[in-house]
C-alpha positions in Angstrom: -31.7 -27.7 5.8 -30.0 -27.9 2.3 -27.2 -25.2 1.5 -29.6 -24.4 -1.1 -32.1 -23.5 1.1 -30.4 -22.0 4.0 -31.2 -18.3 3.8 -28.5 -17.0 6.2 -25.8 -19.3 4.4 -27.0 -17.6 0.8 -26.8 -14.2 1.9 -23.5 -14.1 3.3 -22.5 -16.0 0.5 -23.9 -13.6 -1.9 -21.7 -10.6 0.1 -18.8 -12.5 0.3 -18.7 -12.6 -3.3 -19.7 -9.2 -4.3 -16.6 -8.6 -1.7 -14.1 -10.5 -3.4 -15.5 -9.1 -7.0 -14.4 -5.7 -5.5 -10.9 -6.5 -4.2 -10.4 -8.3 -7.3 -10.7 -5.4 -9.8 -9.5 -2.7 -6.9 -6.2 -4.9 -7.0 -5.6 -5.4 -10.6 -6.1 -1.7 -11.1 -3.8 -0.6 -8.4 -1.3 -3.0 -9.2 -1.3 -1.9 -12.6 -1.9 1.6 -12.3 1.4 1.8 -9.9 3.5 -0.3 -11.7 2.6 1.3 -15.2 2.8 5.2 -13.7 6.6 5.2 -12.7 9.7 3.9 -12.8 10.8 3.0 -9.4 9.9 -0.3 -8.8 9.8 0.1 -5.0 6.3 2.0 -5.2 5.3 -1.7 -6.5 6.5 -3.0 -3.9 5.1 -0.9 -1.2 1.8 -1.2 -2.8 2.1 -4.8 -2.4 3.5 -4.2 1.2 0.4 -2.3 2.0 -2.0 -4.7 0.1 -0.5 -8.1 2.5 -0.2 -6.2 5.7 -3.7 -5.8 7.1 -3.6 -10.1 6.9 -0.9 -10.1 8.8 -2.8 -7.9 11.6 -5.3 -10.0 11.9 -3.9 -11.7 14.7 -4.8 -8.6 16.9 -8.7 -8.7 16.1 -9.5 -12.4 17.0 -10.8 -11.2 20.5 -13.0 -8.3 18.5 -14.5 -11.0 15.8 -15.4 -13.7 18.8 -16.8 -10.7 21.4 -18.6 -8.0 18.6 -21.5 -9.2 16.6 -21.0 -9.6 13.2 -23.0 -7.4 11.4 -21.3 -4.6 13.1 -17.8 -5.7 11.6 -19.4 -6.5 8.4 -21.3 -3.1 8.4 -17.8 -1.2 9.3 -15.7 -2.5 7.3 -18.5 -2.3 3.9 -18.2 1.3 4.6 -14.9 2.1 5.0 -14.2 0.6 1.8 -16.8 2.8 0.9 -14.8 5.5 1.9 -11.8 4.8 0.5 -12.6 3.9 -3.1 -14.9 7.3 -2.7 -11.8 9.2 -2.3 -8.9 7.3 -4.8 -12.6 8.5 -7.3 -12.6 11.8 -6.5 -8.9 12.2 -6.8 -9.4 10.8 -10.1 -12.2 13.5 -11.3 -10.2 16.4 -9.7 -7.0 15.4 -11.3 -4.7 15.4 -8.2 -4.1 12.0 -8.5 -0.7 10.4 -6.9 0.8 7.2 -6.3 1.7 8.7 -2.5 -2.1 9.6 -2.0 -3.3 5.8 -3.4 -0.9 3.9 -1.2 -2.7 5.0 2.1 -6.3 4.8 0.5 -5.0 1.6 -0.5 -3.8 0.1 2.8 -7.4 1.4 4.7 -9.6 -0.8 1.9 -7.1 -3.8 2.4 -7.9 -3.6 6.4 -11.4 -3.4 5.8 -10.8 -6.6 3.3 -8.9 -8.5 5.7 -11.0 -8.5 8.6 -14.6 -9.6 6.2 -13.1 -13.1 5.5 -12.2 -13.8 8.8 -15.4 -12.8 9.8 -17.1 -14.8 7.1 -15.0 -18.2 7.8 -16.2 -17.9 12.0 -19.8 -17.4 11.1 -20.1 -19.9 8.5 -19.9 -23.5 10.9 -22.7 -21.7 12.8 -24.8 -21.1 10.0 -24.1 -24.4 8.3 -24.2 -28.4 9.5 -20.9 -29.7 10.1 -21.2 -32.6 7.6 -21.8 -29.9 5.0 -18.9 -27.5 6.1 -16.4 -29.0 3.6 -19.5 -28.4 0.5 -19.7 -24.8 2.0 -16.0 -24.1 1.8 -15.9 -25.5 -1.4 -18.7 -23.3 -2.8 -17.1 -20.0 -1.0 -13.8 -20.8 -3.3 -15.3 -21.5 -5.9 -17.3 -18.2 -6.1 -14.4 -16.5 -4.9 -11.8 -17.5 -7.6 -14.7 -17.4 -10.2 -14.7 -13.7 -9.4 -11.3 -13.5 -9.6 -11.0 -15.0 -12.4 -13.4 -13.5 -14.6 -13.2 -10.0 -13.0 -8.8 -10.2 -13.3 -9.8 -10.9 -17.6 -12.4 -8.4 -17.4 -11.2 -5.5 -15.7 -7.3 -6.0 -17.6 -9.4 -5.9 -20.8 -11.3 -2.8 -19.4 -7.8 -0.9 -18.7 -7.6 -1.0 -22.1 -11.0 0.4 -23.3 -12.1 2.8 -20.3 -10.1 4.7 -18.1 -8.8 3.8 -14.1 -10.9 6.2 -12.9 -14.0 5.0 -14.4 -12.8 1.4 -13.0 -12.8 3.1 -9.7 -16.3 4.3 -9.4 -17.3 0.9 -11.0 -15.4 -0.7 -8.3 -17.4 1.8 -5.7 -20.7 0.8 -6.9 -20.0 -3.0 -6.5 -18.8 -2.7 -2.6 -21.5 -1.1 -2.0 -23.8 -4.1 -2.6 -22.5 -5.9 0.4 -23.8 -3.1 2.7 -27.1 -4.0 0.9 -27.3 -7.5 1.5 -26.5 -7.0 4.6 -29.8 -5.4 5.9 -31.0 -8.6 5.1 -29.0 -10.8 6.7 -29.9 -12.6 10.0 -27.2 -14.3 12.6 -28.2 -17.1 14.7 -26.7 -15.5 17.8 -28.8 -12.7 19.0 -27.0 -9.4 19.9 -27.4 -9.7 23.5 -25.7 -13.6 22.9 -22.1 -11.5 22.6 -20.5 -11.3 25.6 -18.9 -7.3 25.6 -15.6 -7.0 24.9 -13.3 -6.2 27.6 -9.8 -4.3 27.1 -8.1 -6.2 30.1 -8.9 -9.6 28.4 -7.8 -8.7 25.6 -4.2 -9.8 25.9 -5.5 -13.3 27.0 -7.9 -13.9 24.5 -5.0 -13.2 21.8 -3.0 -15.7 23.9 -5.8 -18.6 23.5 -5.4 -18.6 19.8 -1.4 -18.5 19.5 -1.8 -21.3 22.5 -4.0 -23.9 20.5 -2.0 -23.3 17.2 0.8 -23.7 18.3 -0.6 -26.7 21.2 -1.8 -28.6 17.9 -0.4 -30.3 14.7 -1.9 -27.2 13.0 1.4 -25.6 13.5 3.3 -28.1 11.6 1.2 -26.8 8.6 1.1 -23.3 9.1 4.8 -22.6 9.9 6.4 -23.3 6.8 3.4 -21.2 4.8 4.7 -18.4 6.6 8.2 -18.5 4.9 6.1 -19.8 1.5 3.9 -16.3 1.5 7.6 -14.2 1.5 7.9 -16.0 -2.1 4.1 -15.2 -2.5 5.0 -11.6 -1.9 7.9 -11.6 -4.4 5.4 -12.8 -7.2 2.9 -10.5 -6.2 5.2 -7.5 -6.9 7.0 -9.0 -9.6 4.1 -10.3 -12.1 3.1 -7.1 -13.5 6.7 -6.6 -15.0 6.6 -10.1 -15.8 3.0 -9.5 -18.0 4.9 -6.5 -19.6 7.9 -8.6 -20.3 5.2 -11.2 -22.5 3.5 -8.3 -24.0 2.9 -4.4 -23.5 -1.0 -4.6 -23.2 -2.9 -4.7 -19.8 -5.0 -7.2 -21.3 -2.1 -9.8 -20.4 -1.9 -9.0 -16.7 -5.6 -9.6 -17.0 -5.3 -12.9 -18.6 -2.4 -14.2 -16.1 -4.3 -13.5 -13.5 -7.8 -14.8 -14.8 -6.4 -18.3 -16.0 -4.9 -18.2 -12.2 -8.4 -17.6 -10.9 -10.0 -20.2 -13.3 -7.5 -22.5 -12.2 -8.1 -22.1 -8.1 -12.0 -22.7 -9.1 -11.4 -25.9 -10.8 -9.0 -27.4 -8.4 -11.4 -26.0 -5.3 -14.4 -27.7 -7.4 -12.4 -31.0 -8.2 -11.2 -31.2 -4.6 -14.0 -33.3 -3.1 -13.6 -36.0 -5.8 -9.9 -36.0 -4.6 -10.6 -36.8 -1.0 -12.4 -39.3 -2.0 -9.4 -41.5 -3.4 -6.7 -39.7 -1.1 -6.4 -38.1 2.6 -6.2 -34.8 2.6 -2.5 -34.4 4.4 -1.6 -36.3 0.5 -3.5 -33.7 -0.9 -1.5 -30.8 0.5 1.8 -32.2 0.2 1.8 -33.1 -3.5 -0.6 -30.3 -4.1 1.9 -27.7 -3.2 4.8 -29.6 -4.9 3.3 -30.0 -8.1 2.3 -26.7 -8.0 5.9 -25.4 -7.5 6.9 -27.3 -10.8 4.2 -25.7 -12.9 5.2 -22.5 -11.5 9.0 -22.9 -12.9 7.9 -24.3 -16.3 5.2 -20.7 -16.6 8.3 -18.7 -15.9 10.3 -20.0 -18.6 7.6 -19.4 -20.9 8.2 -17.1 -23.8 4.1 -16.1 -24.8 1.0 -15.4 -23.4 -0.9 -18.6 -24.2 1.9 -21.1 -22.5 2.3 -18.9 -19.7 -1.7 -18.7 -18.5 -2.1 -22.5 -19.2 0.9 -23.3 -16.9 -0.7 -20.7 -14.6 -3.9 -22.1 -14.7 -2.6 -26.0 -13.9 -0.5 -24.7 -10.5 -3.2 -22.9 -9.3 -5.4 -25.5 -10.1 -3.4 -27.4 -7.5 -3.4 -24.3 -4.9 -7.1 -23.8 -4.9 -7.5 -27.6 -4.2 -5.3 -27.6 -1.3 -6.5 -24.3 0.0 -10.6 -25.9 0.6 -8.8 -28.8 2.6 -6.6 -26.4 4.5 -9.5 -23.9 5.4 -11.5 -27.3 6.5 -9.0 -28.8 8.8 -8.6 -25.9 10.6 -12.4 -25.3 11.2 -13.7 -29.0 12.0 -10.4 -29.2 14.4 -11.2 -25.9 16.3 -13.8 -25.6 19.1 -15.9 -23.0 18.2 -16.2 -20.6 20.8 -12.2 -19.9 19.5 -13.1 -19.9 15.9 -12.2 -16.3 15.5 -8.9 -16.3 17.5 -7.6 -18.9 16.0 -8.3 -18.2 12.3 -7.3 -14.7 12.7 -4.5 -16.4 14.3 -3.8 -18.8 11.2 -4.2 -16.0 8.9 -1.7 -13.3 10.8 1.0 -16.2 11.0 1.2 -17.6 7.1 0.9 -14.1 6.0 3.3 -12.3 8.7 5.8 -12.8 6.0 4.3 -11.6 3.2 4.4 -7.7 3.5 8.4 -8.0 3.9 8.3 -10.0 1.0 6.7 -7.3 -1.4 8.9 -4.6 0.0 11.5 -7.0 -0.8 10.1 -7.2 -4.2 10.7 -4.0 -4.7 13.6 -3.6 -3.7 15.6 -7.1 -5.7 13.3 -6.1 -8.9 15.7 -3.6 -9.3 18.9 -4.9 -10.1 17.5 -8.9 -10.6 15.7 -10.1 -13.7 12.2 -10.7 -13.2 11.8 -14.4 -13.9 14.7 -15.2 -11.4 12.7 -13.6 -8.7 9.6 -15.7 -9.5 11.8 -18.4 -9.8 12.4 -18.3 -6.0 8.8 -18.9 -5.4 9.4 -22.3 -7.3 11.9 -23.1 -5.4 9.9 -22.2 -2.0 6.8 -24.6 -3.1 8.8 -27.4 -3.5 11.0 -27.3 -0.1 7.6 -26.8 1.8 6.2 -29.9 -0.2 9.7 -31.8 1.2 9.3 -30.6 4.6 5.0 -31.8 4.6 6.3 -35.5 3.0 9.3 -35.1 5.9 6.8 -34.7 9.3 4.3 -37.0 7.5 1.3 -34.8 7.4 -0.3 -37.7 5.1 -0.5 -39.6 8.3 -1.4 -36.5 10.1 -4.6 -36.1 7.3 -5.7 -39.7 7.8 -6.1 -39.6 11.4 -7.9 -36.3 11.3 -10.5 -37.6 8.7 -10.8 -40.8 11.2 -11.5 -38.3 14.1 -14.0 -36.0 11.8 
């Protein structure tokens, strides 16, 4: 059975997207709304602490994701976003809006985030054929930074036009169609499949995941993305002040971020042409170095228009070494530990990454803005050094021999 044709493979597809379309505008507008509605830039950076920390959690609900069916995560966690961009509306409409009352509505809609893709990358090599599991990656990342990319332009165009609280309840309506879709949506394991999930096994079953990361060469990977996501952070926090810095209008935080998301779709759409004249340990390590350069030159730009085409080539690199990341770890991974160890994989490279926007906040103010990004150039291009030093290349080739 085709992608194309697979039912089940088009419907969580369909979600996954309508999910990433939500976070997408509910993190432009937050991001925005806090850095443009005071002074202190710390705020920023515990909004970015409280956007990167559920990730880094997500060690903790392997076990959950690989014992409790699916649809009862997806259903939970649809809902509780629900709920939370429900309330950051109606604080809106009554006026009582704070930057204290977002930040806690903001951290419950990032948990309920965090734990869908997780969920979405251990059902998908059970809905799909393993020789198309690279095509179905590919197609998730596309739609995903497609979103991303068009909703970031959209919705920073939008701040300008409407108000945030009309965003808001635009953003409720659109994570509300994932709950939808998901009445229609059948798994291939039956309910009664799942084995329960017991408390006293829990501490074990966390255990197997850490055990065959950090058994494998997986860990040679995923250790020095921990320390790159710090430098992530940093950006995360720092690139509104950066937009302001090009120009005063929202529109340009829109645009940086929308070339970025164009660029991840055309590097995650270009990416099985590339593995076709290079392994993929190649692909990551001069992926992420090149990707550090073009980062440096966009921060030394001094307009909009050089600074989202310099965006748009490093991420075009990211998003292509991103699909060959997500696939290594999948076709290397028996599956009955598919949800440990990505919930592993995602807990370690992001551990780093809510420290990292606190940090933001805190050197943003008394450093200049483009010498904090600059760090994240700096970060890209070690990693790249360390990948070419433990010769992941060689690593890639003998993986693709075993696949």
């Amino acid at each position: 059975m085709s992608l194309k044709q697979n039912r089940s493979f088009k419907i969580i597809f369909l979600m996954g997207a309508f999910t990433n379309i939500g976070d997408s505008l509910f993190f432009i507008i937050s991001m925005w709304y806090v850095a443009n509605s005071t002074d202190v830039a710390i705020y920023a950076g515990m909004a970015g602490f409280l956007f990167t920390l559920p990730e880094a959690l997500l060690i903790f609900t392997g076990p959950f994701i690989d014992k409790v069916h699916p649809k009862r995560i997806l259903a939970a966690a649809a809902f509780g976003q629900l709920v939370a961009i429900g309330a950051i509306t109606l604080l809106f409409l009554t006026g009582q809006m704070e930057v204290l009352y977002l930040l806690p509505l903001l951290f419950l809609s990032a948990c309920c985030s965090a734990i869908t893709y997780p969920v979405e990358e251990t059902v998908l090599p059970q809905i799909v054929k393993k020789e198309e599991l690279v095509r179905a990656n590919s197609w998730f990342s596309v739609a995903y930074k497609l979103s991303d990319s068009l909703f970031d332009s959209i919705a920073g165009l939008m701040l300008v036009a409407v108000s945030v609280s009309f965003l808001y309840q635009l953003n409720f309506v659109i994570f509300l169609l994932p709950l939808i879709l998901l009445k229609f949506f059948t798994f291939p394991r039956q309910a009664d499949e799942v084995e329960p999930f017991r408390l006293k096994e829990y501490r074990n079953e966390l255990k197997d995941g850490f055990r065959f990361v950090m058994n494998s060469k997986l860990k040679w990977m995923v250790a020095p993305l921990a320390v790159l996501n710090f430098f992530t952070a940093l950006t995360i926090v720092a690139l509104p002040y950066f937009s302001n810095e090009l120009s005063a209008s929202p529109s340009t935080y829109g645009f940086l971020l929308g070339a970025a998301g164009i660029g991840s779709m055309t590097g995650a759409l270009l990416i099985g042409k590339m593995e076709q004249v290079m392994n993929a340990g190649r692909i990551l390590t001069l992926g992420v170095g090149l990707h550090g350069v073009l980062w440096g030159l966009m921060t030394f730009s001094q307009n909009t228009f050089t600074a989202c085409v310099f965006i748009f080539f490093a991420h075009v690199c990211m998003g292509g070494y991103n699909v060959i990341y997500a696939s290594f770890i999948q076709s290397m991974t028996p599956k009955h530990l598919l949800g440990r160890v990505n919930t592993t994989v995602d807990s370690v490279i992001t551990i780093a990454m809510p420290v990292g926007a606190l940090a933001g906040g805190v050197v943003l103010g008394f450093l200049p803005v483009r010498g904090v990004m600059l760090t994240f150039t700096a970060a890209l291009i070690l990693t790249s050094f360390f990948y070419l030093k433990t010769s992941i290349d060689q690593w890639g080739r003998e993986e693709e021999q075993r696949v």
